[in-house]
N, C-alpha and C positions, 0 to 999 in steps of 0.2 A: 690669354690676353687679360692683364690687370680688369679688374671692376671698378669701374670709375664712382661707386656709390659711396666709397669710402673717400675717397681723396678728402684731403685736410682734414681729416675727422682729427681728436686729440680727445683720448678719455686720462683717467687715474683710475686707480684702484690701490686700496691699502689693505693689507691680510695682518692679524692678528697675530702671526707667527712671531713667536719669541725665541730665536736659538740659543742652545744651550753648550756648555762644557763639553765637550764630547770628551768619552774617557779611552775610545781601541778605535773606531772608524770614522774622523770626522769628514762631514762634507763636503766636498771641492764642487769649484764653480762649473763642470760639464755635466756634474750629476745634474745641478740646478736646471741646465740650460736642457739638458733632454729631456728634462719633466716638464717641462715649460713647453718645449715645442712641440709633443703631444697633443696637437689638433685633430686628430682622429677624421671621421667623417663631414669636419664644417668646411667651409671657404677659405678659410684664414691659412696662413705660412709666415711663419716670424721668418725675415729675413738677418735679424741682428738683433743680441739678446745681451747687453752689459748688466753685468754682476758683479759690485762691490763687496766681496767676501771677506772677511777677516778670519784668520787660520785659527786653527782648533776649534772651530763649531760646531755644531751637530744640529738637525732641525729633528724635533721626535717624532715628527707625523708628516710623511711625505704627500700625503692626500689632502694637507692644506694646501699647498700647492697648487694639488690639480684643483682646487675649489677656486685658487685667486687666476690661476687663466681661465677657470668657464666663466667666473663673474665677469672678468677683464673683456672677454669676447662676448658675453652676454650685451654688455654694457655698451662696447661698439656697436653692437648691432642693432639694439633699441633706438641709441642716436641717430644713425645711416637711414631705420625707417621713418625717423619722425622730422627728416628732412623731405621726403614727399608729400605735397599737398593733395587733399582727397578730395578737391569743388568736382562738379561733374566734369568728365571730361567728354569730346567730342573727336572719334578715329575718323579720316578722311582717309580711302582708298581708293588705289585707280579707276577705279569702275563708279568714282565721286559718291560712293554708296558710302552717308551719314552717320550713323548711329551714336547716340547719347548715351551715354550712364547715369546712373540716379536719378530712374524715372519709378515710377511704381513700385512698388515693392509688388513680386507676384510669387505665388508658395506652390510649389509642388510637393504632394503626398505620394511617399511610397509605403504602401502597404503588404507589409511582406507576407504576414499568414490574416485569412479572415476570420473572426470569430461569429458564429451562427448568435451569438448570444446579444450584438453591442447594434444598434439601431445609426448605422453609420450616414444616414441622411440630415442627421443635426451636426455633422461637422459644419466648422464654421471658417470664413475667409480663405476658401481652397480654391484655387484656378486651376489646376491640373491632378487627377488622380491615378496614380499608375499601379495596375493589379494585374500580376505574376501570370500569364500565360496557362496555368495548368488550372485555374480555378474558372475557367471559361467552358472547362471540359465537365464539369458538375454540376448540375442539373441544382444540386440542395444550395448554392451558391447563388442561383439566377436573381433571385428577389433580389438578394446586397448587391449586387451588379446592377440590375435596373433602379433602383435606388441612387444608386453613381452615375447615372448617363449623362449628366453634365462634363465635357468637357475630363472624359475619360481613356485612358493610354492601355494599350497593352504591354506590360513589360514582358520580354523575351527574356527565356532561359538563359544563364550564363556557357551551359554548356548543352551545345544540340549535337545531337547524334543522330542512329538510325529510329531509335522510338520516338524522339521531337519529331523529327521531322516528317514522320508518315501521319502524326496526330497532326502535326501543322496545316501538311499537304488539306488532308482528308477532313479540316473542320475549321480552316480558318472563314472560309465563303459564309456558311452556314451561321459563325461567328460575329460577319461583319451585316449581317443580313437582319441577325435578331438581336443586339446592342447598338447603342450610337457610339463608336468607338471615334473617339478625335484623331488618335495617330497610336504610334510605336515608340516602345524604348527599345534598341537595339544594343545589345552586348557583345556583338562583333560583326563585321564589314559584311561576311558572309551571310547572315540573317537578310540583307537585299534581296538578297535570290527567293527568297521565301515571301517575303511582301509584296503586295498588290501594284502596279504599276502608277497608282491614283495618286493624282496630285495633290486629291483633296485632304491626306492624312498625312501630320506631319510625325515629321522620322525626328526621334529625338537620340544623339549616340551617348550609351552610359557611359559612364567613370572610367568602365573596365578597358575603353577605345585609350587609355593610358593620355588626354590629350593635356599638354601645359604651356602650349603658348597656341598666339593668335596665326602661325601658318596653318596648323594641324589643324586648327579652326575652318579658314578659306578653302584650305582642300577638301573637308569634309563637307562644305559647302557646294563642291562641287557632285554631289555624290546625291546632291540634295535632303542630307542630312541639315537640318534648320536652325537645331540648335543642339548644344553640346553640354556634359554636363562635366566638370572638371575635375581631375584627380584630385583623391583623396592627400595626395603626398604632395599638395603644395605646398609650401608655406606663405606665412602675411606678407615676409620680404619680397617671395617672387612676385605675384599678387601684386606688388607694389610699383618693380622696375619692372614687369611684361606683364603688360598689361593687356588681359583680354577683355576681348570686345564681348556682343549679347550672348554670354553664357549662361549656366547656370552653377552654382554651387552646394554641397551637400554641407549645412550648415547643423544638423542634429541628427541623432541615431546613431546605433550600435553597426559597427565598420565589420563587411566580413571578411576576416584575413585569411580566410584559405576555402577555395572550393573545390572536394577532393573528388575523383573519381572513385568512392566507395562507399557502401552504406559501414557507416561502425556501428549499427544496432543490429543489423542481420553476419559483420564480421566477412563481407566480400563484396566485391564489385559486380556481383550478377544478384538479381531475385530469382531465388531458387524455390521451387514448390515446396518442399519442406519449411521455408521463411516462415517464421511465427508472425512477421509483418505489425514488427513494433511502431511502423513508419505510422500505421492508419491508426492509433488510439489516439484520443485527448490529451496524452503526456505532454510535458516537455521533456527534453533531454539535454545535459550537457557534459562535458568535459570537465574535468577538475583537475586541475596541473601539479604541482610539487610545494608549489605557494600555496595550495588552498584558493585559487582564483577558478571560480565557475566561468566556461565559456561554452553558450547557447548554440546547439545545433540546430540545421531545421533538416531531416533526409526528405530526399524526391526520388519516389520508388521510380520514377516515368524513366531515370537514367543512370539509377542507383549512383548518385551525388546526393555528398551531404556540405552544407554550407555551415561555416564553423563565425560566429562571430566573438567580436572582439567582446573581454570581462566588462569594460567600460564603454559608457553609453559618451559619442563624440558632443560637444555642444558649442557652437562657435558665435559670438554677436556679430555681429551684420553693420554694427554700425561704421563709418567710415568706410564700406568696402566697394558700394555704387552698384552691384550687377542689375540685371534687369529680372534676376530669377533665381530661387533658395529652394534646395528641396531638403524636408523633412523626410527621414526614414523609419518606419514605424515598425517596431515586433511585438512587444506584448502588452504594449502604454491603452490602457481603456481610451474611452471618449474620453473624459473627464480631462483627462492628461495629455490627450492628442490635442484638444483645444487647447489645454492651456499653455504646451510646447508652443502651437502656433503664434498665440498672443505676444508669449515672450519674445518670439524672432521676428514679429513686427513692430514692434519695440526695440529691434537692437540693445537685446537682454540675452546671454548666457545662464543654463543653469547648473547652480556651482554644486560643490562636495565631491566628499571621495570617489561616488560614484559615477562622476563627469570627467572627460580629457576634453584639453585642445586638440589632441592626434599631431600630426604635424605640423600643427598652422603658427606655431610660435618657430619651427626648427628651420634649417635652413637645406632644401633638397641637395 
């Protein structure tokens, strides 16, 4: 079915190409027309492509080409989003259940590793704090936890097995008994089973629940999941024409693209007694690729997984986008930079440089 975002749009585009004399292979108009229609992975399909050719030409650089259709589709696609208006809006659903956008700005922290060293009780404008499930199980961690009891989450493992789940079984009571835990971040459907029956703590489903529109929303609603937090792979466009209702968004932080069933510091997928247990030093560790691009591991000996994040740290503004909820992802940013990350994205501020992406949020899924 056609995308009606486009209808009557009309852009231009003019490329620099100059063709020249060709002297043994000059270019005919279907070479043109297949370079051209080369859409790849976006939305777009030229249906009708005229080409005023003049014989004996030659173009010397076939990749200006492909640079004047991504501009050309770039260029549609900036205008298509900059035909929606972003006032707050208001979803009515059958159940006459209201909900506004562009109400508060509210920030969720996700702290991936703790550091014994950073006095984490001076963060500043935090509603939500979610810490990683295995640091619940360490005694040298309790102080920075009780320190957080404000309106604090448990984040669940990405990946539970038979050693999650017998620590789970065996210490989540004892768990909920000596912190004020608010609720849960769950990483998949199956983590239910594992949770308390209580209404009093709200289930929050992660990124990893793959969710990008407002049904997958409703049904998770029914599951009593509250609020959802949205895939990393959306983009602004979607964002724009599906428009979800109270979720939340991951608007800063380094993105993990792969979470493997093996440690790569001990070289297998079991903890073996002979492990030298490079997992438990102060190090960091990363990957370095064929570009010279370092990518951050973190290993969790609990299930011998290593979580592999992205070279670049994602950083998205806020402004114009209405949710009711932004979560910051944190790995090795001190205080200093955790605050001032926060200030920036209540201010509907990105922060730029090489060492920043938009991830997907300009592309189009």
């Amino acid at each position: 079915m056609p995308n009606s975002t486009y209808y009557n749009l009309e852009i231009a585009q003019i490329s620099d190409i100059i063709p020249e004399k060709a002297v043994n292979a000059p270019i005919d108009k279907n070479r043109i027309i297949s370079q051209l229609s080369k859409t790849g992975n976006t939305e777009f399909e030229f249906k009708h492509i005229d080409v005023d050719l003049d014989e004996g030409l030659y173009i010397p650089s076939i990749s200006k080409l492909n640079q004047l259709r991504r501009n050309a589709l770039e260029k549609l696609e900036n205008l298509a989003i900059s035909k929606f208006s972003r006032d707050p809006i208001t979803i009515s659903f059958e159940n006459n259940t209201k909900i506004t956008k562009n109400e508060n700005t509210k920030i969720s922290l996700l702290l991936n590793e703790l550091n014994l060293e950073y006095d984490y009780s001076v963060l500043e404008q935090v509603d939500k704090i979610y810490i990683p499930f295995k640091y619940f199980l360490d005694k040298k961690y309790f102080n920075i936890l009780n320190s957080l009891s404000n309106n604090l989450y448990i984040y669940m493992p990405s990946i539970i097995r038979k050693n999650y789940k017998k620590l789970i079984k065996t210490n989540l009571n004892s768990i909920l008994e000596n912190f004020k835990i608010s609720g849960f971040v769950i990483s998949n459907l199956a983590d239910l089973e594992l949770l308390p029956k209580d209404s009093k703590y709200e289930i929050i489903g992660n990124y990893t629940l793959n969710v990008f529109n407002n049904y997958t929303i409703k049904e998770l609603e029914n599951l009593n999941i509250t609020k959802t937090t949205l895939s990393p792979e959306l983009s602004k466009l979607s964002l724009s024409h599906n428009i979800i209702i109270d979720a939340e968004l991951i608007v800063y932080g380094a993105t993990a693209v792969m979470t493997a069933n093996y440690c790569l510091l001990g070289k297998s997928n079991h903890c073996y007694l002979d492990c030298t247990r490079m997992c438990n030093l102060e190090n960091k560790y990363y990957l370095k690729d064929r570009m010279g691009f370092n990518f951050r591991i973190i290993p969790d000996n609990i299930e011998t997984v290593t979580t592999i994040y992205n070279t670049k740290t994602t950083s998205i503004s806020i402004e114009n986008l209405g949710f009711s909820s932004y979560r910051i992802d944190i790995l090795d940013e001190n205080i200093d930079k955790i605050n001032f990350v926060i200030n920036q994205v209540k201010n509907g501020l990105r922060l730029e440089g090489a060492k920043f992406t938009n991830g997907n949020f300009n592309r189009e899924v």
